[in-house]
C-alpha positions as CSV (number, residue, x, y, z in Angstrom):
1,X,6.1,-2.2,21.8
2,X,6.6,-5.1,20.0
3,X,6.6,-8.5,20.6
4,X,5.0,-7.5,24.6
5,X,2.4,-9.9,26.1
6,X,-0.6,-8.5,26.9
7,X,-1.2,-7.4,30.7
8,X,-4.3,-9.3,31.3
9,X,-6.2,-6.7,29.5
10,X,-6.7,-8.7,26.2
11,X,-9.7,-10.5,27.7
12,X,-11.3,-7.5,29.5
13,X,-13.8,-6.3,26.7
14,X,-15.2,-9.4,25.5
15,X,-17.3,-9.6,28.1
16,X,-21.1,-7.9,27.8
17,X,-20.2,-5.2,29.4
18,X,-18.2,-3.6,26.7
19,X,-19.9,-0.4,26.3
20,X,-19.3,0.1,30.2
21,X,-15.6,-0.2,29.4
22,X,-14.4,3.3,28.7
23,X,-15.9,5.9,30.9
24,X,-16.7,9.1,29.6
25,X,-15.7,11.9,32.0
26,X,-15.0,16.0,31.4
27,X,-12.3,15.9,34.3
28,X,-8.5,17.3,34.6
29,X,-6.0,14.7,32.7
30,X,-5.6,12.1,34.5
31,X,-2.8,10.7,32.7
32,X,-0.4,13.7,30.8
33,X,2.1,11.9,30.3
34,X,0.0,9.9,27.7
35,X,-0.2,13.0,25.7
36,X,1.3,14.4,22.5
37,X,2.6,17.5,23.7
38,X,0.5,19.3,20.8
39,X,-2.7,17.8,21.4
40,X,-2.6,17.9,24.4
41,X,-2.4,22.1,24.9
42,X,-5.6,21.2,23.1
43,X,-7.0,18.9,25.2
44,X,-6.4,21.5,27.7
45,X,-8.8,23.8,26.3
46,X,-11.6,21.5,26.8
47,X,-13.1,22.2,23.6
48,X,-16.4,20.6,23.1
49,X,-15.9,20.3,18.9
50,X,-14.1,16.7,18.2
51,X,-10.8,16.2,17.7
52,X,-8.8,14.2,15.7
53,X,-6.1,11.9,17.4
54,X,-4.5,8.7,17.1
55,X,-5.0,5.9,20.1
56,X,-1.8,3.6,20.0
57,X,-2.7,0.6,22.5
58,X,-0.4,-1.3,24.9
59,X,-0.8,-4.8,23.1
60,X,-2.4,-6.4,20.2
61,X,-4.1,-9.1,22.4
62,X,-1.4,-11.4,22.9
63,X,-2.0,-13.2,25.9
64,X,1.7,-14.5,26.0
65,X,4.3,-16.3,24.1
66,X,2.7,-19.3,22.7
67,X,-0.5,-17.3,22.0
68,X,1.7,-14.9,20.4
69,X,3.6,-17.3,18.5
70,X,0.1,-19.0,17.3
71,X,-0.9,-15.8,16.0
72,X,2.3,-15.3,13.9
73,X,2.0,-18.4,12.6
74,X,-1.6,-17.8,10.8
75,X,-0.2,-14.2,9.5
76,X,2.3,-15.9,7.9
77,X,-0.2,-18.8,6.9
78,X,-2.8,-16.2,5.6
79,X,0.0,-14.3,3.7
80,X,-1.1,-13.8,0.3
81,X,0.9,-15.6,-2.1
82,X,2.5,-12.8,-4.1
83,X,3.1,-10.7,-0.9
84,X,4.8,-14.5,0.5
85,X,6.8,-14.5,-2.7
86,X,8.0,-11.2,-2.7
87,X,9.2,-10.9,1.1
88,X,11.2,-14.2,-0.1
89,X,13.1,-12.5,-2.7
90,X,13.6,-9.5,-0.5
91,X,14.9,-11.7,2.1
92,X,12.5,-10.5,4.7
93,X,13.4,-12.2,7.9
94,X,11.0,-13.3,9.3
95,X,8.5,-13.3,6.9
96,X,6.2,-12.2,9.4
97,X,6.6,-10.1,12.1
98,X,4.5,-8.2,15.1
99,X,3.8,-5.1,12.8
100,X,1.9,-7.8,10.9
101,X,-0.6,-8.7,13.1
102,X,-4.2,-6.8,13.2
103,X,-4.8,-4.5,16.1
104,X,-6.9,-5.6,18.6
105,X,-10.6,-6.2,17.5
106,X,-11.6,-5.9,21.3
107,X,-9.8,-2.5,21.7
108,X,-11.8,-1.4,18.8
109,X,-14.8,-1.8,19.6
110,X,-14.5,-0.3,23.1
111,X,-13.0,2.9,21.4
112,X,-16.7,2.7,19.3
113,X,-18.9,1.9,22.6
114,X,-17.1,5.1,24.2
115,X,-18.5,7.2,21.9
116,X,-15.5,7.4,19.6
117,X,-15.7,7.5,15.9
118,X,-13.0,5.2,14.4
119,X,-12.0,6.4,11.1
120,X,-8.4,4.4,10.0
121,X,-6.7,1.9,11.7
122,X,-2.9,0.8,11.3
123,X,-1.5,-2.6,12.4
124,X,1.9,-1.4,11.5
125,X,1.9,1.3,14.6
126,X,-0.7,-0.5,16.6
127,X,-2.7,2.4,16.7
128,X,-6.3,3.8,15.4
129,X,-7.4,7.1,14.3
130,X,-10.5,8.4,16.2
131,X,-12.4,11.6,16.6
132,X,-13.8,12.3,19.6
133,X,-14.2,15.5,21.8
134,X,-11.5,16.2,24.7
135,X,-13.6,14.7,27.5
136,X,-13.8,11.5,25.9
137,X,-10.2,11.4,25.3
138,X,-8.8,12.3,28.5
139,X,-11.1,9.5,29.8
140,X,-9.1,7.1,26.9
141,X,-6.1,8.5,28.7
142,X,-6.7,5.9,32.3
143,X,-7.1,3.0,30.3
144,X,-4.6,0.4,30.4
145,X,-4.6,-0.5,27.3
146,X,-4.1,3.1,25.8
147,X,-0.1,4.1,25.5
148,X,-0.4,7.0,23.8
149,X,-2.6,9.8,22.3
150,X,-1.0,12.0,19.9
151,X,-2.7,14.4,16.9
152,X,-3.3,13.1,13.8
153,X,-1.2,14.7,10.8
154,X,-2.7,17.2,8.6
155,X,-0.6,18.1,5.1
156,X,-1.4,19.9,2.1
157,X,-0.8,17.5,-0.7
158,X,1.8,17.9,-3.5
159,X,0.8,19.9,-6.0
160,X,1.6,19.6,-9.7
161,X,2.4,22.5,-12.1
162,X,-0.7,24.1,-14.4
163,X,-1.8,21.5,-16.8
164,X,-1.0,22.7,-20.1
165,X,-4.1,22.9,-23.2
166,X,-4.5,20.0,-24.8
167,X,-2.6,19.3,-27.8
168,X,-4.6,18.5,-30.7
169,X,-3.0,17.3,-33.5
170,X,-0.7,14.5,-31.6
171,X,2.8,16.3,-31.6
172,X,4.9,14.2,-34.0
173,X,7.9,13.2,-32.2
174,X,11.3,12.8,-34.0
175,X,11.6,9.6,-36.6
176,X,14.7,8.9,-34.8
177,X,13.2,8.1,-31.5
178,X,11.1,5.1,-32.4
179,X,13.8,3.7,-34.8
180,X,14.8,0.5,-33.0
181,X,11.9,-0.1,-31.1
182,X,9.1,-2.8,-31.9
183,X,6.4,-0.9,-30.6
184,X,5.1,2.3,-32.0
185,X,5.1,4.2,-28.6
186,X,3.1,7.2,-30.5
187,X,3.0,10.8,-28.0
188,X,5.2,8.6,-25.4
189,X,8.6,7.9,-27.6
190,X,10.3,10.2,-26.4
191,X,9.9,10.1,-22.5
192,X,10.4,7.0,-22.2
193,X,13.4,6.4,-24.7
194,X,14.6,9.2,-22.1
195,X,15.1,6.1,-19.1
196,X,15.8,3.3,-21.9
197,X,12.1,1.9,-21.3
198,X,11.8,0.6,-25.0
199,X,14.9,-1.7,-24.5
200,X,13.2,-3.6,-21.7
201,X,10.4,-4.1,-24.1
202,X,12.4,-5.0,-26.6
203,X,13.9,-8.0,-24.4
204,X,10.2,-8.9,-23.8
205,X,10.3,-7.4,-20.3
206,X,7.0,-4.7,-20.2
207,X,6.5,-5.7,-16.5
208,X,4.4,-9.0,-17.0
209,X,4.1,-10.4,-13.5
210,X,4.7,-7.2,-11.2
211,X,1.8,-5.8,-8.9
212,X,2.0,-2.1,-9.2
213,X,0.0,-0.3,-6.4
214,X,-0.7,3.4,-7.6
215,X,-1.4,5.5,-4.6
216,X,-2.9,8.8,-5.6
217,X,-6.4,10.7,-5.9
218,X,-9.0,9.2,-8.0
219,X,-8.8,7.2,-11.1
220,X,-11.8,8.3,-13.4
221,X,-12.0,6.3,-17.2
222,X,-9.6,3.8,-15.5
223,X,-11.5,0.9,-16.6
224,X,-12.7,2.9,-20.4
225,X,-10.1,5.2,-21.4
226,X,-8.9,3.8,-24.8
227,X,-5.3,3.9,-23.6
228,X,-6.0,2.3,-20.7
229,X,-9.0,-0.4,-20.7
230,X,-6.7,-3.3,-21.5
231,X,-4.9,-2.6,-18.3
232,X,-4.8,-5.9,-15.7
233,X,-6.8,-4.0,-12.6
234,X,-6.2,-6.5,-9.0
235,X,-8.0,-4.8,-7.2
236,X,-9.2,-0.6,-6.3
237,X,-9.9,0.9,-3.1
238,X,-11.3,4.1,-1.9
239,X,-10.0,5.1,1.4
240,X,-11.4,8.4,1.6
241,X,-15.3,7.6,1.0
242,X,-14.5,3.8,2.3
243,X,-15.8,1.6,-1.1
244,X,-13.7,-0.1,-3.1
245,X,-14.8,2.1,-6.3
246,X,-11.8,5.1,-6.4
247,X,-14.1,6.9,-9.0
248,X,-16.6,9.5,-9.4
249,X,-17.7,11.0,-12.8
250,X,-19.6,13.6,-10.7
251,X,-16.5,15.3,-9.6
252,X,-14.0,14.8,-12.6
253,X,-11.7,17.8,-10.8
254,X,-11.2,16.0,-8.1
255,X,-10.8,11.9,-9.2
256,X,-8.5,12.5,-12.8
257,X,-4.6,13.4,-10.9
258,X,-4.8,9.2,-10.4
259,X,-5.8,8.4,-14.3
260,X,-3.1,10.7,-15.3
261,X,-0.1,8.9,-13.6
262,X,-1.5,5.2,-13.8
263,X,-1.2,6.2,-17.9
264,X,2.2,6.7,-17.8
265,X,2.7,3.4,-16.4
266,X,0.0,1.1,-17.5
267,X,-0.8,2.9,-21.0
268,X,-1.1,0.5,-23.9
269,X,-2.9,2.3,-27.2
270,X,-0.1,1.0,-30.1
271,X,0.0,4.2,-32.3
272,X,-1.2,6.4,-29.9
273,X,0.5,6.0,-26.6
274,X,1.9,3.5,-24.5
275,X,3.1,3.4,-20.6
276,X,6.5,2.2,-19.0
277,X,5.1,-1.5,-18.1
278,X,2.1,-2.1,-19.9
279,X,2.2,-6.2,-18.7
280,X,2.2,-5.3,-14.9
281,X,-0.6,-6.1,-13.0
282,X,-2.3,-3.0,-11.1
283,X,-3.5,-1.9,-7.6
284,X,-5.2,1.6,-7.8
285,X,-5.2,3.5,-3.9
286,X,-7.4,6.6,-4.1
287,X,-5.8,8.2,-0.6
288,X,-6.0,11.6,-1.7
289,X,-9.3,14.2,-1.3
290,X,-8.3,17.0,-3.7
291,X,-11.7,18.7,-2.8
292,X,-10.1,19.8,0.5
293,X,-7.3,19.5,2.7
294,X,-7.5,17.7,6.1
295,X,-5.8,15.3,8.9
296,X,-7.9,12.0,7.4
297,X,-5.1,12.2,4.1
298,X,-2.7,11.4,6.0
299,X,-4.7,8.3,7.5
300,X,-5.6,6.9,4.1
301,X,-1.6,6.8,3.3
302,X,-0.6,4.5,5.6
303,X,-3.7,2.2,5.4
304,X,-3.0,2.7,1.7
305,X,0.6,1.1,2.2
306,X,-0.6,-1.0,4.1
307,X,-3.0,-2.8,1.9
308,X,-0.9,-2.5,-0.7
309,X,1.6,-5.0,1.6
310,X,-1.4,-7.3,2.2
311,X,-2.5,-7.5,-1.9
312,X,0.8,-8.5,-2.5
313,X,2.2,-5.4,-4.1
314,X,6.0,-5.6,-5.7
315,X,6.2,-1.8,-6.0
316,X,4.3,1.3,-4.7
317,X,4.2,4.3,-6.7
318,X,2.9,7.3,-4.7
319,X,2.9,11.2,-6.5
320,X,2.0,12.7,-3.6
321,X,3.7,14.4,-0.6
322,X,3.2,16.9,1.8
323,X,5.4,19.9,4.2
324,X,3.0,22.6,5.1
325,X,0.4,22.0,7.6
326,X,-3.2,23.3,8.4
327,X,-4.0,25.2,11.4
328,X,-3.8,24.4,14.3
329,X,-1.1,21.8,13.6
330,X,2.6,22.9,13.3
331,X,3.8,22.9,9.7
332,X,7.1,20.6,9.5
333,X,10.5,21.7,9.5
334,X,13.7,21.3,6.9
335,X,15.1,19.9,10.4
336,X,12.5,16.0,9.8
337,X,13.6,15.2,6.5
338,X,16.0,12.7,8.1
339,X,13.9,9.6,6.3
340,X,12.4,8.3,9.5
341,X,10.5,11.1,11.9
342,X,7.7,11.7,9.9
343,X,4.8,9.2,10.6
344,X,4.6,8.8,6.3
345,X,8.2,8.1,5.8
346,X,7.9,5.7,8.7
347,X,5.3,4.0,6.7
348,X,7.3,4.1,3.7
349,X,10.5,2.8,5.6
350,X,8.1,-0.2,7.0
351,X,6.9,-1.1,4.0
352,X,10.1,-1.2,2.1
353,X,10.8,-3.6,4.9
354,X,8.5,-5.8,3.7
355,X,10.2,-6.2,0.3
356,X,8.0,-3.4,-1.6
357,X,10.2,-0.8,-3.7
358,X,8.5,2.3,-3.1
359,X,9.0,5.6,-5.6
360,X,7.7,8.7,-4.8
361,X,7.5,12.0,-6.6
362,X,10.7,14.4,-5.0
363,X,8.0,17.5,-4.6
364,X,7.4,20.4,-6.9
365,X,8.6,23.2,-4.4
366,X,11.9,23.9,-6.0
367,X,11.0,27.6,-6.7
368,X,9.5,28.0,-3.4
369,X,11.8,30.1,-1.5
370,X,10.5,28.9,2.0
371,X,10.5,25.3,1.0
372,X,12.8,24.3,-2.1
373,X,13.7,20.5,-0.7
374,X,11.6,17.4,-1.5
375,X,8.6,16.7,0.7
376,X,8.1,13.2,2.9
377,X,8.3,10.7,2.2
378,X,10.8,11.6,-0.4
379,X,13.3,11.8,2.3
380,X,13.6,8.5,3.4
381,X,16.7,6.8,2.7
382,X,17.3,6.0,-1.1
383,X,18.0,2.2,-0.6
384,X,14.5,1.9,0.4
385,X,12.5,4.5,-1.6
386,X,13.4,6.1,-5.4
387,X,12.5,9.9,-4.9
388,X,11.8,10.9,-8.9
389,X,12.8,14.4,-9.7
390,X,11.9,16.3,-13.4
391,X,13.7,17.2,-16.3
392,X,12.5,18.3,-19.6
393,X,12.9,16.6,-23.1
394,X,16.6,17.7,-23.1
395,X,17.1,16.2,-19.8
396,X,17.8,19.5,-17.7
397,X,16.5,19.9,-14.6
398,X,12.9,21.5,-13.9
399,X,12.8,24.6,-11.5
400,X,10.2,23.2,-9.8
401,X,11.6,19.8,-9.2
402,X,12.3,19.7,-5.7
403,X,16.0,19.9,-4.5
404,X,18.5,17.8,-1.9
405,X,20.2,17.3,0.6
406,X,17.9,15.9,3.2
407,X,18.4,17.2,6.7
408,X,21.0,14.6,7.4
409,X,22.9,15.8,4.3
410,X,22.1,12.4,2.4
411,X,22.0,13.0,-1.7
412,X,18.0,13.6,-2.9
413,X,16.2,12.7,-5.5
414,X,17.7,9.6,-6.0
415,X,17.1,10.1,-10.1
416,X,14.9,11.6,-12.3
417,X,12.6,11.1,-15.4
418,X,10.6,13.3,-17.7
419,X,8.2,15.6,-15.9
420,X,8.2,18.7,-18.1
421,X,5.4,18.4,-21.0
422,X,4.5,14.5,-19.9
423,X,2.2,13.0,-22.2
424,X,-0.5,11.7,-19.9
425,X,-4.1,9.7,-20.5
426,X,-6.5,12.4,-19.8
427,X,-10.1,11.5,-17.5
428,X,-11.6,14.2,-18.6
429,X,-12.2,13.6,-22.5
430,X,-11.7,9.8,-23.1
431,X,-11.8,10.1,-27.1
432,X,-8.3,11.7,-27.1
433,X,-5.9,9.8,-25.2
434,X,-3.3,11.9,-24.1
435,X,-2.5,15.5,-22.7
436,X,0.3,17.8,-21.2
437,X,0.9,17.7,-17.5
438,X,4.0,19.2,-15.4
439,X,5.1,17.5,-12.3
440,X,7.4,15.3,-11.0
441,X,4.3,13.4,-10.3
442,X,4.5,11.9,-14.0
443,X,8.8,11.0,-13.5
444,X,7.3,8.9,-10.6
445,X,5.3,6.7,-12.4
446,X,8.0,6.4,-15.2
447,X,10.8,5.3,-13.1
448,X,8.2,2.8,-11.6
449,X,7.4,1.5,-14.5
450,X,10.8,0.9,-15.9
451,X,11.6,-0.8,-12.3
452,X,8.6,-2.9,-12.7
453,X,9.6,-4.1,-16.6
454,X,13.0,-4.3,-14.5
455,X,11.8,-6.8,-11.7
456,X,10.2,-8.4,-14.0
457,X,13.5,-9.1,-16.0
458,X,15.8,-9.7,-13.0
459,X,12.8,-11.9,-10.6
460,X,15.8,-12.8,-8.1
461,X,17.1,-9.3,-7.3
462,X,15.9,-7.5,-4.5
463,X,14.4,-4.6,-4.4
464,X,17.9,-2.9,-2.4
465,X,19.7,-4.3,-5.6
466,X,17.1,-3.1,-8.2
467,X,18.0,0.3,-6.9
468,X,21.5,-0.2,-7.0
469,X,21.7,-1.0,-10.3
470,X,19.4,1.7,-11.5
471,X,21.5,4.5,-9.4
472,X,24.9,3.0,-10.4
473,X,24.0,2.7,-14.4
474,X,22.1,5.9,-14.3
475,X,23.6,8.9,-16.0
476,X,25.3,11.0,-13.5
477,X,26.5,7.9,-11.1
478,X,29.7,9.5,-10.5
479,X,29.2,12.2,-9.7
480,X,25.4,12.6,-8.4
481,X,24.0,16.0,-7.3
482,X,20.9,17.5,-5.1
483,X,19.2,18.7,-8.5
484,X,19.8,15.9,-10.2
485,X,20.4,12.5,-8.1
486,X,22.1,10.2,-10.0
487,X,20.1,11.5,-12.9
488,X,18.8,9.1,-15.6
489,X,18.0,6.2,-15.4
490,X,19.2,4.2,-18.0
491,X,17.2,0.7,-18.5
492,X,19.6,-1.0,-21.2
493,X,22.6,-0.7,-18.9
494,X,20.7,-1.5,-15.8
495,X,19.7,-4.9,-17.5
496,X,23.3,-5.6,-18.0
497,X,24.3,-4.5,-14.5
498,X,26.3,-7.6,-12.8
499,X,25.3,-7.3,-8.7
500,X,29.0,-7.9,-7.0
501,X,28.3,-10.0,-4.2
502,X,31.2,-9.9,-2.2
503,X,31.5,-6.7,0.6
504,X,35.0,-5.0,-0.1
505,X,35.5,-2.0,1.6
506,X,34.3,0.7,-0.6
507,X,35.8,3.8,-1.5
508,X,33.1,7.0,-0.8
509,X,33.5,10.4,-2.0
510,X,34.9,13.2,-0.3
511,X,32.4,14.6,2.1
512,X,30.3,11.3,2.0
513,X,29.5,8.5,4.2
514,X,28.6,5.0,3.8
515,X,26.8,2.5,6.0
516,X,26.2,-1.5,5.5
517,X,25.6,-4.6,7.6
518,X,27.6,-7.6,7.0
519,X,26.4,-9.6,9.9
520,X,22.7,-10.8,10.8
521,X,19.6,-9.5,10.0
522,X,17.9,-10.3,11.7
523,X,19.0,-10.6,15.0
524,X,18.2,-14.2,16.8
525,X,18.9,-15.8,19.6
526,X,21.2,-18.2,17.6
527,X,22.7,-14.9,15.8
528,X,22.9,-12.8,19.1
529,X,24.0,-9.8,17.6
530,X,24.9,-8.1,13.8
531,X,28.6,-6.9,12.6
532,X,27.9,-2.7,11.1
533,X,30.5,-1.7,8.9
534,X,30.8,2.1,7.8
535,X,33.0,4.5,5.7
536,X,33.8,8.3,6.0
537,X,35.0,10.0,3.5
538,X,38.3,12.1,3.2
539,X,37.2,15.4,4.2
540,X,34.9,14.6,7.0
541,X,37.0,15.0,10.3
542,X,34.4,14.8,12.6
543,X,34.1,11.8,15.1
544,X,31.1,10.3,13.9
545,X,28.2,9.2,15.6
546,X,25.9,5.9,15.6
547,X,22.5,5.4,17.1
548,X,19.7,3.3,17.0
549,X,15.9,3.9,16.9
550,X,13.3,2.6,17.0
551,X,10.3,2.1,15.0
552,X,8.7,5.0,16.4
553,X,11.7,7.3,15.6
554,X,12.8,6.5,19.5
555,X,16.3,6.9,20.0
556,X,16.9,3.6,22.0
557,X,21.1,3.8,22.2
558,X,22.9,7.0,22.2
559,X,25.8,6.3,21.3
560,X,26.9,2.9,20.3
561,X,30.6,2.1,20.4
562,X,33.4,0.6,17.3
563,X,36.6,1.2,16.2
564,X,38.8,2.1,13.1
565,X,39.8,-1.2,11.3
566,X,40.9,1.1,8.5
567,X,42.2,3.6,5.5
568,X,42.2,4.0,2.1
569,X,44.4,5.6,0.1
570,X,42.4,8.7,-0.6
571,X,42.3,8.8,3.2
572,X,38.7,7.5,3.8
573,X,38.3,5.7,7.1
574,X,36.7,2.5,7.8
575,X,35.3,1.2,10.7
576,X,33.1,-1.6,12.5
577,X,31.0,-2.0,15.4
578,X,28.5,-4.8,16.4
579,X,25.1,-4.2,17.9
580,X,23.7,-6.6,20.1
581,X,19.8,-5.7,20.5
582,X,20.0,-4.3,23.5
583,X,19.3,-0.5,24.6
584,X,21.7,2.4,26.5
585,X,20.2,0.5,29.7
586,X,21.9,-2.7,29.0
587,X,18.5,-5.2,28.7
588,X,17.3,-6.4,25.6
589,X,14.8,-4.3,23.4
590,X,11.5,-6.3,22.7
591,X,11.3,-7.8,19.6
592,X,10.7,-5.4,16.3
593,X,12.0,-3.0,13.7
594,X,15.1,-0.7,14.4
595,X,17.3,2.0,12.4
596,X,20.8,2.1,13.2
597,X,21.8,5.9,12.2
598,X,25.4,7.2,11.1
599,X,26.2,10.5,11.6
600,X,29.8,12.4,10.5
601,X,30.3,15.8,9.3
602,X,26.4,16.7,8.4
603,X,25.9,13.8,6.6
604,X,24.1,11.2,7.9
605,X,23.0,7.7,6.8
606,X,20.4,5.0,8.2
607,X,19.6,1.2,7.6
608,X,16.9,-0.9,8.8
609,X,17.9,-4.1,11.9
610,X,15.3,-6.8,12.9
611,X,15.5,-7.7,16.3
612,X,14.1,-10.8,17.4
613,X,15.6,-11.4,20.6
């Protein structure tokens, strides 16, 4: 919970008897009520093999206010200066907050002295990945300092379509494509004259300036591919083997997915083949282990995000996602696609809080007839993350492209980009630069490459307004689709966008909701409570229905009360309500992240409230 003192526990293992600190004891639980329902029934079984679960502790060591308040104070102190910058321009109030802070050192290392194996941590969810066997948990399960035990995730990753051979000659692309533009763009003209890339270069805009964190699996020839050795690297990181190298040329299958989609962003070979931003500056996140499929992927995610927060990343561009699980997990549901149950999309939803513009590939399940929608954390809500869809060279959609709506009938992907016959810098033969590759993993990388050269042209915008103006100039804004989003991008007329600035009551379409805050965010104690404002659509005449949750996906009010103020001529309805950061109870939630939730008709909406009451 955030913002909670510490129960004089904080203090407890820093004396010398901290391997003493956790007994280990095969007993009955002690404390169910601790326990994930799922593991633990396998708990229950006493198996002797380890298990994977997450430990989420009470605290982060905070032995009151002031200490609390001391330790904000060197987060935001310690902030990195690009990640400072950033959370300015996104208008991140405050600039730090709880989830900032590490977890607990001290909790840690009792975890390691009971005999548990540490293998991730997250200071976001206060929690740490361990794997241990089921005596040592339940005995976890009495401690104090232990809230919760739950099962790790496990996922199957997204997985792209059959590369195509390589192409050898270069394919010549048509004269008429590189026409106007100042750089010869070679194999890549066409896909990226596709989202109006070669206009923001043409302005002088190739991303100069941006971080770019690429979360994927490894990133072989990143540093001597010819296309890509001029590229600015910040820093790489390995999560799944723990070094900081993300390559190995001993297992080119499994490390070359990453080298393919950092290409079509960071590319630069005049001639031959250049990328969407070229100028950024780059982040490479190997959280992906192609070689096999297991609960740890999950993990590296979310400690991928959130170093990428910490290195002062402006954008996150992630071509992975996951829906079916390994055994004995329960694969997820059409039914969590709601952009904030799913412990990734969380992630994602935090660290768009945090002023980072996250894109994600949609999925390539389209054809899959038990799973055609996009995977997480696609789902999460599109003023926070750009889920990329594929179309081919004539813009129509791919089958495999994953579809919309999300379970709460909001519009998915949000637009989409080349991702049939993507030129791509190929790991696996460095004296040819590019090759064929299917995939909405390759639209993601374009779109966030044409945001970066965006952000880069536009350095007061937000990253909620960079989306705006890249849905509302893209090709299909008026009419968007669950195939299509709002379809191309369009990077010419999204330069020229004009952000309105004043809220007037806008006009949704029929069937369609709309939610927005026009009071404070966050909530203080001199700002005691936000004004909500939302619209439904003419042919929704169901009552509609707004919640709040938490950061853990916690539904905190049931039902939270407002009243018409409104209707438009087409006969939308408006309305307003006020929340005051308190839950159904009537006392003040501690001090964190929450989701206020609209609901009407099937369709459903959500937006992110700070509470710091």
């Amino acid at each position: 919970m955030h913002g909670r003192a510490a129960r004089g526990v904080a203090g407890l293992f820093l004396a010398a008897g901290l391997a003493a600190a956790v007994s280990v004891m095969a007993a009955p639980v002690s404390a169910p009520a601790k326990f994930e329902p799922r593991l633990l029934s396998v708990v229950l079984a006493d198996s002797a093999a380890p298990l994977s679960a997450w430990v989420t502790f009470a605290d982060k060591g905070e032995t009151g206010p002031g200490d609390l308040a001391r330790r904000l104070a060197e987060a935001a102190a310690a902030l990195d200066p690009h990640a400072r910058s950033r959370r300015e321009r996104a208008d991140v109030r405050p600039l730090v907050d709880y989830l900032d802070l590490p977890v607990h050192a001290p909790y840690v290392e009792a975890l390691r002295a009971s005999g548990c194996a540490p293998y991730g941590a997250s200071r976001w969810f206060n929690r740490v990945a361990v794997r241990a066997p089921a005596a040592r948990l339940v005995a976890l399960a009495g401690q104090p300092w232990v809230v919760r035990l739950s099962a790790v995730e496990r996922g199957e990753p997204l997985r792209d379509e059959p590369v195509a051979p390589l192409a050898e000659p270069r394919r010549a692309e048509p004269a008429a494509v590189r026409a106007g533009a100042a750089l010869d763009y070679g194999v890549a003209a066409a896909q990226l004259a596709q989202i109006g890339v070669p206009a923001l270069h043409d302005s002088g805009y190739t991303g100069a300036g941006v971080r770019v964190c690429v979360l994927d699996d490894g990133f072989n020839h990143h540093d001597d591919h010819p296309a890509l050795a001029g590229a600015d690297i910040l820093l790489t990181r390995d999560f799944v083997r723990g070094v900081t190298d993300p390559t190995d040329l001993s297992h080119p299958a499994w490390f070359s997915h990453g080298t393919r989609t950092l290409g079509c962003v960071a590319g630069y070979q005049p001639g031959r083949y250049v990328g969407a931003a070229p100028g950024a500056t780059f982040l490479l996140g190997r959280t992906e282990d192609s070689s096999s499929e297991h609960a740890v992927e999950m993990v590296y995610w979310g400690m991928g995000a959130e170093w990428a927060d910490s290195a002062g990343a402006d954008i996150i561009s992630s071509s992975l996602g996951y829906n079916y699980f390994d055994w004995p997990d329960t694969s997820l549901t059409v039914a969590v696609l709601d952009g904030h149950t799913s412990v990734i999309s969380r992630a994602a939803e935090i660290a768009a809080s945090k002023g980072i513009l996250v894109v994600n590939s949609a999925g390539n399940s389209g054809n899959d007839p038990g799973w055609r929608y996009v995977l997480v954390p696609a789902d999460v809500d599109g003023d926070s993350l750009i889920a990329a869809g594929a179309v081919d060279a004539n813009g129509l959609i791919a089958t495999f492209s994953s579809w919309g709506p999300t379970a709460d009938g909001r519009i998915k992907p949000d637009l989409v980009a080349r991702g049939v016959s993507v030129w791509c810098a190929d790991a696996a033969d460095v004296g040819w630069s590019s090759l064929f590759n299917d995939g909405t993993s390759f639209a993601c990388p374009l779109v966030a490459g044409l945001a970066a050269c965006l952000m880069q042209a536009r350095p007061a915008w937000s990253p909620r307004t960079l989306i705006r103006a890249l849905r509302l100039t893209a090709s299909r804004a008026t009419q968007p689709d669950d195939r299509y989003g709002f379809g191309l991008p369009d990077g010419e007329a999204a330069l020229r966008w004009i952000p309105d600035t004043a809220w007037v009551p806008p006009e949704v379409g029929v069937g369609s909701v709309g939610l927005w805050l026009t009071g404070a965010n966050p909530i203080r104690a001199s700002a005691p409570w936000t004004q909500i404002r939302f619209v439904v659509g003419p042919g929704l005449d169901f009552a509609p229905r707004l919640r709040v949750y938490d950061a853990q996906g916690r539904r905190v009010v049931h039902a939270l009360s407002y009243q018409l103020t409104g209707v438009d001529d087409r006969g939308g309805r408006q309305y307003a309500a006020r929340w005051d950061g308190r839950g159904d109870d009537g006392r003040l939630l501690d001090a964190g992240l929450y989701f206020v939730s609209l609901a009407a008709g099937g369709r459903r909406t959500t937006l992110r409230v700070v509470s710091l009451r």
